[in-house]
C-alpha positions in Angstrom: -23.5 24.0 -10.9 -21.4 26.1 -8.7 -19.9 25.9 -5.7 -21.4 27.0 -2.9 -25.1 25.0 -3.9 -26.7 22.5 -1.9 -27.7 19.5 -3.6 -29.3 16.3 -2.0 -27.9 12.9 -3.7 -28.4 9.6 -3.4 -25.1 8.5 -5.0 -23.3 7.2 -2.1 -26.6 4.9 -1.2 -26.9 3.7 -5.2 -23.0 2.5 -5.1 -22.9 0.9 -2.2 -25.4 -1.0 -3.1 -24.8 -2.4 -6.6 -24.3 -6.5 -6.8 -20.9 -7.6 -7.2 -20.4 -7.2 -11.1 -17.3 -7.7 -13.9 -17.2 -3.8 -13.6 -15.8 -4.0 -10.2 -13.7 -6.9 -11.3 -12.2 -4.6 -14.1 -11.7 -1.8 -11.1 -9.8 -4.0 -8.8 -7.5 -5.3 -11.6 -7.4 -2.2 -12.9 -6.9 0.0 -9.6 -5.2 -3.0 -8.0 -2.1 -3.3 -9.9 -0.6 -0.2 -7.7 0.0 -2.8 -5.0 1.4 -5.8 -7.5 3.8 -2.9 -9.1 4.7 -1.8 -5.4 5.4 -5.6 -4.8 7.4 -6.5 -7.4 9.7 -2.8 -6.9 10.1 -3.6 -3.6 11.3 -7.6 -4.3 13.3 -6.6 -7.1 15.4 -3.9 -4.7 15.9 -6.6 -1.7 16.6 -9.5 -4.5 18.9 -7.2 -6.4 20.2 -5.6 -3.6 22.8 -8.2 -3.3 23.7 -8.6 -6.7 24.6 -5.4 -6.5 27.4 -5.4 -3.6 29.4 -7.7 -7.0 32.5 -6.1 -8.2 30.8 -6.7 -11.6 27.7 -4.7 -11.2 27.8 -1.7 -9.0 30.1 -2.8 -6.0 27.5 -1.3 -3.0 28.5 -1.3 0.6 25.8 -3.3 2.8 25.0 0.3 4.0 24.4 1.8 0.3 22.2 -1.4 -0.3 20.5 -0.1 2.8 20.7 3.6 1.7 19.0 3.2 -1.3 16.1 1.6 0.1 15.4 4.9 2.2 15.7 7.1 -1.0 12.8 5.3 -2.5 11.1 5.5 0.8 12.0 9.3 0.6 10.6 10.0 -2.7 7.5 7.5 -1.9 7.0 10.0 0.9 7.3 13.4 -0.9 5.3 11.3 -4.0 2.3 10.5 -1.5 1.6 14.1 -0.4 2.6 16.4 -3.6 -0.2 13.7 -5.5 -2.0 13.4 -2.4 -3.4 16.6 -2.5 -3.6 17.2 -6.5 -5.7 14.0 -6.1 -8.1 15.6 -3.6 -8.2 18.6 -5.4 -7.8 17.9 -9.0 -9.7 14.2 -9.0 -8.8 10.6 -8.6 -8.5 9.4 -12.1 -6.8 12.4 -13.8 -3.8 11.3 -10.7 -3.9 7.9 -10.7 -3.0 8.0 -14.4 0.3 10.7 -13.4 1.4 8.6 -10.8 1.9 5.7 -13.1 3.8 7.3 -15.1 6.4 8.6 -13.3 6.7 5.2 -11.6 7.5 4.1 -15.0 9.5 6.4 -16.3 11.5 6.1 -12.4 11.7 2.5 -13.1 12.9 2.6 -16.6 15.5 5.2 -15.2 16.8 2.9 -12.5 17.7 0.0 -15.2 19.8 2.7 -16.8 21.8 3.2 -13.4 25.9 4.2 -13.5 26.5 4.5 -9.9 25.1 4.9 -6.4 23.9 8.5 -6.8 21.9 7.9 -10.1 20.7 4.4 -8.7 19.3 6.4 -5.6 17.8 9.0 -7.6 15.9 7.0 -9.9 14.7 4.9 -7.3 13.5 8.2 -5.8 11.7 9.1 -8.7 10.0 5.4 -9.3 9.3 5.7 -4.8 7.5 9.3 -5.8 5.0 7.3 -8.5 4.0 5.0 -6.1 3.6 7.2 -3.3 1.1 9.0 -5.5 -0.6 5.9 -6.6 -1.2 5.0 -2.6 -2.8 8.1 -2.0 -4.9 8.3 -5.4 -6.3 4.9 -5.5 -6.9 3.9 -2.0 -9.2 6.8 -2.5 -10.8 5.6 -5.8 -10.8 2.0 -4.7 -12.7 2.8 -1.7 -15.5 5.0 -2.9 -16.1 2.4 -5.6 -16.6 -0.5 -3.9 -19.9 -1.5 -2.2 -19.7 -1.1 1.5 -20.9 -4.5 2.6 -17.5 -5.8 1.2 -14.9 -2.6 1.4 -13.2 -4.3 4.0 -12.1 -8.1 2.1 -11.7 -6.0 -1.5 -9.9 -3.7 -0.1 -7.2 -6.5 1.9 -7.3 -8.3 -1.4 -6.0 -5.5 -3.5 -3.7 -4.5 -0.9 -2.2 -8.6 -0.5 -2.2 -8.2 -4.5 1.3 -6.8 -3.4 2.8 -10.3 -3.0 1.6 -11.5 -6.7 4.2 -8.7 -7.7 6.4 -9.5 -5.1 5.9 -13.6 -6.0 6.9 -12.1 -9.7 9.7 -10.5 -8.9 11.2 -13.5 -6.9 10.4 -15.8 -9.8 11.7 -13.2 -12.8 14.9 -12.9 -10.1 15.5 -16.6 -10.0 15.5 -16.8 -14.1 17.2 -13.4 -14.9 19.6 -13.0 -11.6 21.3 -16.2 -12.0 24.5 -15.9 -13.7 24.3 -19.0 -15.8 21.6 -17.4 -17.5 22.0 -13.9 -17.9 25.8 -11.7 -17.1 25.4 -10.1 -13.9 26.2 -6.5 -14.7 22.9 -6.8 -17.1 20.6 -9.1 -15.5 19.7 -6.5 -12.3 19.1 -3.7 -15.1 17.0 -6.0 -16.9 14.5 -6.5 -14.3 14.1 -3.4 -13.3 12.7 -3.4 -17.0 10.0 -6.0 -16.0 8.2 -3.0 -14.4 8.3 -0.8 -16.4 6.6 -3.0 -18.8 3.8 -4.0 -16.4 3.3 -0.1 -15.9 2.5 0.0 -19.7 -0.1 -2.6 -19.3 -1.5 -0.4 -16.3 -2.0 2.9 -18.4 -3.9 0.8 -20.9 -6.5 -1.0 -18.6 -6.9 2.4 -16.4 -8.9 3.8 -19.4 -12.1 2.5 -18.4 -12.3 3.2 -14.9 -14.5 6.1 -14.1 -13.8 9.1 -12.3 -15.0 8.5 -8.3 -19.1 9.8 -8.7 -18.7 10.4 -5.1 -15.3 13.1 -5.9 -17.5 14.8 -8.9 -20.5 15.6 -6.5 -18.7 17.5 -4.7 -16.7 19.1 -6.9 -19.7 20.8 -8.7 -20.6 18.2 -10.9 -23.2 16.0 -10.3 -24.6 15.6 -13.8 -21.4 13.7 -14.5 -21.9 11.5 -11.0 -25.0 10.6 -12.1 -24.3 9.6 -15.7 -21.5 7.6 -14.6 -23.8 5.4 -11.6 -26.4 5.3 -14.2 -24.4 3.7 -16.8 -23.1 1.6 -14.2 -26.6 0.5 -13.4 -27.7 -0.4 -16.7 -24.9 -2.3 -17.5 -25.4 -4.5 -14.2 -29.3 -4.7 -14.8 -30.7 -2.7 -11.7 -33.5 -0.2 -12.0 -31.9 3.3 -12.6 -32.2 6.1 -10.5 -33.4 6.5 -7.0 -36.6 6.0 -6.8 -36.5 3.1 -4.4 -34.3 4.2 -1.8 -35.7 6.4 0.8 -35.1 9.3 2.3 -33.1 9.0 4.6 -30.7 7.4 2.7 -29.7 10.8 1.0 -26.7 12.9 1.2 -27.0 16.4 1.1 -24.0 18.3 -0.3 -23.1 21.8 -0.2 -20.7 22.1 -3.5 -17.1 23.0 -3.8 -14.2 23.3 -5.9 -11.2 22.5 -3.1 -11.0 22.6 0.2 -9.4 24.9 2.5 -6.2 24.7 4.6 -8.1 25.4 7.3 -10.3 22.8 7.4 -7.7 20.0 6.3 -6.1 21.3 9.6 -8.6 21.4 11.7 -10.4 17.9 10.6 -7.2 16.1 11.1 -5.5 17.7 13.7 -8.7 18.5 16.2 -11.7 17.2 15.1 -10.4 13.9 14.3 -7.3 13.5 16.3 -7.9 10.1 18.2 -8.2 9.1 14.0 -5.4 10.5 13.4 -3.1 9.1 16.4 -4.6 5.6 15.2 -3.9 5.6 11.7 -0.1 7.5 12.3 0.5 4.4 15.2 -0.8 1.0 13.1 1.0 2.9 9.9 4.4 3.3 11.4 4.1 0.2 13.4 3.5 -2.1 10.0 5.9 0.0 7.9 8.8 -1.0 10.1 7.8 -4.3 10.3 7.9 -4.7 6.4 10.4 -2.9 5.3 13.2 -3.9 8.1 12.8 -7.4 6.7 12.0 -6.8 3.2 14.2 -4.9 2.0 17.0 -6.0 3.6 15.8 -10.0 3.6 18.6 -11.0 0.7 21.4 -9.9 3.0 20.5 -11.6 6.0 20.3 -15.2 4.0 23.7 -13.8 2.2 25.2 -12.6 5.4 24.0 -15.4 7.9 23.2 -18.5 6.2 26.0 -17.9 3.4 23.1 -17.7 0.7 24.7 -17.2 -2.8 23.5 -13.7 -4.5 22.1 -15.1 -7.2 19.6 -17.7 -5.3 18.5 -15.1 -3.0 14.9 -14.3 -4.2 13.9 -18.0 -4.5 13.9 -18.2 -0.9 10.6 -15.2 -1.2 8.8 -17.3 -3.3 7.3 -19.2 -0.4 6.6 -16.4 1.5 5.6 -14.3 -1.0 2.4 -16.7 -1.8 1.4 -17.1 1.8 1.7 -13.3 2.0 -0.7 -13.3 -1.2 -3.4 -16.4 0.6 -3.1 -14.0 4.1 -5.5 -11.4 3.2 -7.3 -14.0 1.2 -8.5 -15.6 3.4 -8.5 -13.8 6.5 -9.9 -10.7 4.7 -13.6 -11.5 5.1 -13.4 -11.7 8.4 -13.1 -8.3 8.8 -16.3 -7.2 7.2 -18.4 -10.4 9.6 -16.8 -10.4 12.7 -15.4 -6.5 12.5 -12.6 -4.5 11.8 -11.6 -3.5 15.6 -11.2 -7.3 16.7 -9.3 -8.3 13.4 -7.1 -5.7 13.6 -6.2 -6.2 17.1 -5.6 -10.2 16.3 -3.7 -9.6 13.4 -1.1 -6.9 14.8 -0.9 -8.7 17.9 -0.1 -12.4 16.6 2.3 -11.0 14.2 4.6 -9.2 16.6 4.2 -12.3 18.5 5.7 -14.6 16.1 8.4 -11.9 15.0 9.7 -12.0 18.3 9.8 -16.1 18.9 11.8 -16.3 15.5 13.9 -13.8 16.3 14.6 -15.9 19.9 15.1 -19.1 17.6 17.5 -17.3 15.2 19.9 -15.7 17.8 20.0 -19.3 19.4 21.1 -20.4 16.0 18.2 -23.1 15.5 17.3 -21.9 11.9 19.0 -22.4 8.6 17.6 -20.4 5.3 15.0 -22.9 4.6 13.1 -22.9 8.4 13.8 -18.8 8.2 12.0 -19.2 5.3 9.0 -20.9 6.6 9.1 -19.1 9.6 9.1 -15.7 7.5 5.7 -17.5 5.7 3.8 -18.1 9.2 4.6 -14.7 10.1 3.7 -12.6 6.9 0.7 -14.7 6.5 -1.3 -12.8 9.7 1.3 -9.2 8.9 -0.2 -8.8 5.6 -3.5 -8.6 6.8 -2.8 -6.8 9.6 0.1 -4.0 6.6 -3.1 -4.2 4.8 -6.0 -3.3 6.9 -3.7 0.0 8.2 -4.6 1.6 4.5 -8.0 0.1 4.7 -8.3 2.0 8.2 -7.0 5.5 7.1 -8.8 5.4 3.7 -12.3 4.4 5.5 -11.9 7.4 8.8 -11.7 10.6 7.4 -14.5 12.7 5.1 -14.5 12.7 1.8 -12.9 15.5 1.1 -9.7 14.6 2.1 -9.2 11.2 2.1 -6.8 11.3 -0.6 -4.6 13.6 1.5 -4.9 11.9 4.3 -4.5 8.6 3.1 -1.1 10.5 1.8 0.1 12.2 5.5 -0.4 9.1 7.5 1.1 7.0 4.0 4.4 9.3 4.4 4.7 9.5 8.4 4.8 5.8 9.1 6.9 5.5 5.6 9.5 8.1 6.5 9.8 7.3 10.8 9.2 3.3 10.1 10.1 2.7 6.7 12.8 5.1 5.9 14.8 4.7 9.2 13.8 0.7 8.9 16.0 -0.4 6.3 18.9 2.2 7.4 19.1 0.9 10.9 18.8 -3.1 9.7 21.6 -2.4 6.7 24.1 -1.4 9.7 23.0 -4.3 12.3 23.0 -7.0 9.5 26.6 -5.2 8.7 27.9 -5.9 12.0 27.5 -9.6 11.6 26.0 -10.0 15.1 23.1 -12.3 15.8 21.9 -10.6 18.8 22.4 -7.5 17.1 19.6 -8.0 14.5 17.8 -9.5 17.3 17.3 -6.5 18.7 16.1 -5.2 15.9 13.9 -7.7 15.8 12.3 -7.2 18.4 11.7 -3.6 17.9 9.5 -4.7 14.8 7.6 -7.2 17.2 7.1 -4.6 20.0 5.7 -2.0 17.7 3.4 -4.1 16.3 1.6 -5.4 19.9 1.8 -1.6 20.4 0.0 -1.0 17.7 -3.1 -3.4 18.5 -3.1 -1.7 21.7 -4.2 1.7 20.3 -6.2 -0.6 17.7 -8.4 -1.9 20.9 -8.5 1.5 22.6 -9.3 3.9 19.8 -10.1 1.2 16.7 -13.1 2.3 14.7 -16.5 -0.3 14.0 -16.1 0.2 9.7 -17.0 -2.7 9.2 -20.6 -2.7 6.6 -21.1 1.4 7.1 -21.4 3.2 4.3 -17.9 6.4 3.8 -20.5 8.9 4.7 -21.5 7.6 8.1 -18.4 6.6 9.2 -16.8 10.5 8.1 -19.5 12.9 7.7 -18.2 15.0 4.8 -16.8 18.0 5.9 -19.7 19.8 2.8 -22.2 17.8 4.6 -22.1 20.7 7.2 -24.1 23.2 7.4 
């Protein structure tokens, strides 16, 4: 059909509410894996990141261990929204299979590094991949998934990001130590560990349909409804529409992309209390994570005279509770809400941020209560990292979800994440207690911020189908 035809569907309705089946199993493994890859990238950098300060290996400054964090920040950012809005525009599955790619040819890259600059690069390149896979299949995941439980799927797949991270630490323990493997080639060899799992990716991302809800309104509804149909039948429910009502309908004026104009206008006016929600718990949460994560090997190094090599058992623990967080808190947000969730988990985590960074400038902890504290306080912050995507992918239409999923991705990456690690690499470099203190509570405060706006401005997702939350922007007539 072309664009520019009206077309009433009952797609949206017919998806959201398929029974839980293996098919959605095989899109959360499948789809999923973005956040176990970004895990175990982000482990590996903070585990290897010490390693790496050897005279045997590359012989980094603190602040170059730092530095190179914010490059793959910097090409996670410019990743997000070049892929961001080629997935919008071009479709969620042709993108999702890109973005894997280049994370493993960035990743294969990295274990091939020479020096600072080429290390940095290539972790730019393997940041620009995952970037890209943020943006291309939050948007996928989303519009798949039933509404009744978007909200626990969609904390699950995100807290899948410790399993990689719980990999790395694990793979780091076995390959980092020196009685095992020689240091100047046991950091390039797990770098290697990724780019295998990203293999594995491309080969189970075969299956997984193109989003019906993306093909409707991209002039294509013949191919929307073959795919939900098929989807049917293979679950066992009646296909077709003929027992929904109505009302339950979506009407659809067709289109092949959508204009500047409105992109502007949707996020920047009509939206804009979305949009100052979704920048503030994205930025808040990015700081949080990345202050700590990526700089977590120095400060057991630097502080609690942690030897290089034993650095990423200590994330083992925490890794796992990080994994059991969204878990088991995740349901909660689909029974009693998203708005009072958020606001709990935000708030308890800046809370317990700050009281460990008290008890760690007073000198009560050694690396193995740091530890557990880290494990209390990452069990709630996952949830809360994790229902800042959920938020942004769930609030804006349809038609640029993808995109927007990618700005509000890149801002809180670039002003939390990027200047994160940079600022923490220099405070843990002064040797100063009070100094990372400070820092410390930074992370906190922006976090209690954050479930401030979340309580103000906070949207009711919770059980609503995408289309009723974000009218989509063809929707209008």
């Amino acid at each position: 059909m072309n664009a520019g035809t009206w077309i009433q569907t009952h797609i949206p309705a017919r998806l959201d509410r398929l029974p839980w089946h293996r098919w959605h199993w095989l899109i959360v493994a499948a789809l999923g894996a973005t956040w176990i890859l970004d895990g175990l990238e982000v482990t590996l950098a903070g585990a290897v990141g010490g390693m790496l300060t050897r005279h045997d290996t590359l012989a980094f400054t603190d602040a170059q261990v730092g530095a190179t964090a914010t490059f793959y920040l910097i090409g996670a950012v410019i990743g997000a929204l070049l892929f961001g809005y080629a997935t919008d525009r071009f479709g969620r599955k042709r993108l999702f299979f890109v973005t894997v790619t280049v994370y493993l040819v960035g990743t294969a890259l990295t274990a091939l590094s020479w020096n600072f600059a080429s290390y940095a690069i290539f972790r730019a390149i393997t940041g620009a991949g995952i970037g890209g896979e943020y943006a291309a299949v939050n948007s996928a995941i989303d519009e798949l998934i039933p509404a009744r439980v978007r909200g626990r799927v969609d904390l699950t797949i995100n807290g899948s990001y410790w399993v990689g991270a719980a990999t790395a630490s694990a793979a780091g323990v076995l390959v980092l130590n020196p009685a095992h493997v020689a240091p100047w080639l046991g950091w390039r060899l797990v770098f290697l560990i990724g780019a295998t799992l990203g293999l594995i990716v491309i080969f189970f991302r075969r299956w997984i349909p193109e989003s019906p809800r993306w093909l409707m309104i991209h002039g294509r509804p013949e191919a929307a409804e073959q795919i939900v149909a098929e989807v049917e039948t293979m679950i066992g429910i009646g296909s077709g529409a003929t027992e929904l009502v109505d009302a339950e309908a979506t009407h659809i004026c067709m289109r092949s992309h959508t204009p500047w104009s409105q992109i502007w206008n949707a996020i920047a006016h009509e939206h804009r209390r979305r949009s100052v929600l979704a920048f503030v718990l994205m930025i808040s949460q990015a700081f949080f994570y990345n202050a700590i994560f990526f700089t977590y090997a120095l400060v057991l190094m630097r502080f609690y005279g942690v030897p290089p090599e034993r650095a990423s058992s200590y994330l083992l623990p925490f890794a796992i509770g990080n994994v059991l967080g969204p878990l088991l808190i995740g349901r909660l947000f689909d029974t009693i809400g998203r708005k009072p969730m958020i606001v709990a988990t935000y708030a308890i985590s800046g809370i317990l941020l700050a009281l460990t960074g008290a008890l760690f400038r007073a000198g009560l902890l050694n690396a193995q209560t740091q530890t557990i504290a880290w494990t209390a306080i990452f069990f709630v912050a996952s949830a809360a990292a994790s229902s800042a995507y959920l938020t942004v992918s769930e609030i804006f239409p349809l038609e640029i979800r993808a995109l927007a999923i990618a700005i509000f991705y890149s801002i809180g990456t670039f002003a939390g994440g990027v200047f994160a690690p940079l600022l923490f690499g220099v405070l843990i470099g002064t040797g100063s207690a009070n100094a990372l203190f400070i820092g410390y509570l930074v992370g906190a405060s922006l976090m209690i911020i954050a479930a401030g706006f979340e309580a103000w401005i906070g949207v009711a997702a919770e059980r609503r189908p995408l289309e009723e939350i974000a009218v989509p922007l063809s929707s209008r007539r």
